[in-house]
C-alpha positions as CSV (number, residue, x, y, z in Angstrom):
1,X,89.4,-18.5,24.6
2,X,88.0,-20.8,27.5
3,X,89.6,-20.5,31.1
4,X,91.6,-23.8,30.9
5,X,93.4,-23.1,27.6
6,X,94.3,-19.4,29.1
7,X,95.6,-21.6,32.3
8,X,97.2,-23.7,30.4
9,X,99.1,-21.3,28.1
10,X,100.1,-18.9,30.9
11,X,102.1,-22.2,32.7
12,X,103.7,-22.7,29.3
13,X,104.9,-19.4,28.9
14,X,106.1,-19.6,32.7
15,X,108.2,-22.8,32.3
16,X,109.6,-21.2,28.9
17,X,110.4,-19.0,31.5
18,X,112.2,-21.1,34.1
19,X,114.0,-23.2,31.7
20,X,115.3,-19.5,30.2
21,X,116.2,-18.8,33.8
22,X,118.4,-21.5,34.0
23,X,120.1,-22.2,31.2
24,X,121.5,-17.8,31.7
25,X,122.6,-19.4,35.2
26,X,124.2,-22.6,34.0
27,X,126.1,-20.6,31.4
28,X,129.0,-20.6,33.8
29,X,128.4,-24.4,34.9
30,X,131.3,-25.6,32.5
31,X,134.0,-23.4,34.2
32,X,135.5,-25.6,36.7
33,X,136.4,-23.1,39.6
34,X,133.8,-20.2,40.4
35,X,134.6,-16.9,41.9
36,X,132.5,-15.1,44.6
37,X,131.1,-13.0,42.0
38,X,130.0,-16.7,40.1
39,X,128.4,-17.7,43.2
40,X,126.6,-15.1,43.7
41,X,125.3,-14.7,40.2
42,X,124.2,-18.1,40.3
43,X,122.3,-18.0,43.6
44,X,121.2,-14.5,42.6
45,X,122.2,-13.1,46.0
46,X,124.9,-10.2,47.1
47,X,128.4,-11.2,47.1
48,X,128.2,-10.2,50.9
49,X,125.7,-12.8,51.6
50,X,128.2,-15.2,50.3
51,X,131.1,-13.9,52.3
52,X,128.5,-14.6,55.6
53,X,127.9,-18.0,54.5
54,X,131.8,-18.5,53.9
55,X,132.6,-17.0,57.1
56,X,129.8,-19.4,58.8
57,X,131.5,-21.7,56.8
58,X,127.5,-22.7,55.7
59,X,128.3,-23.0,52.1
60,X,131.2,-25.5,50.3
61,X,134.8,-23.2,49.4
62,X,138.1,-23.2,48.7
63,X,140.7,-20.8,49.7
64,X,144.6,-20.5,48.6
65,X,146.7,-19.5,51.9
66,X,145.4,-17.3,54.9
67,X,144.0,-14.3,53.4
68,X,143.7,-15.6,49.8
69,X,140.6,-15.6,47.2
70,X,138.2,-17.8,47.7
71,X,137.5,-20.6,45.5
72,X,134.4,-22.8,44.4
73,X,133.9,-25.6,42.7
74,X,129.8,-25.3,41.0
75,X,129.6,-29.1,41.5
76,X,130.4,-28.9,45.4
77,X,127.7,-25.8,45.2
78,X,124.5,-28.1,43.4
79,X,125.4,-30.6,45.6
80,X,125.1,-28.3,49.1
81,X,121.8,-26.5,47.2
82,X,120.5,-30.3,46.6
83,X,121.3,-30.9,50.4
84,X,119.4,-28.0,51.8
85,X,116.2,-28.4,53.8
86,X,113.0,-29.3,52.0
87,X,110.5,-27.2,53.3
């Protein structure tokens, strides 16, 4: 097998991949309010790194009284990911 078809078969199997990768984290996309725990699936980061961006208030939320549960809405979170810096 030459170098280019091995190239070119190892980026196919990496978008099969990606697309993979996304389609587990958009299984939760159709729920209309996320959780901590959703967010942080999603972004695949601790649920403590989303309290720090909550408390920051760095990341879109939603909570029910003083001390109540936070709330998300997974538009409002594509939207602030889509708004991030390009670097």
């Amino acid at each position: 097998m030459t170098t280019k078809k091995k190239c070119h078969q190892s980026q196919q199997s990496s978008l099969r991949k990606q697309r993979s990768h996304v389609s587990k984290r958009l299984e939760n996309f159709d729920i209309r309010i996320w959780l901590i725990e959703d967010v942080a699936k999603f972004l695949g980061v601790s649920i403590g790194h989303i309290y720090n961006l909550t408390s920051r208030r760095e990341i879109p939320f939603r909570r029910k009284g003083k001390k109540g549960r936070l709330y998300f809405i997974p538009a409002e979170i594509m939207q602030w990911i889509d708004e991030g810096e390009v670097l």
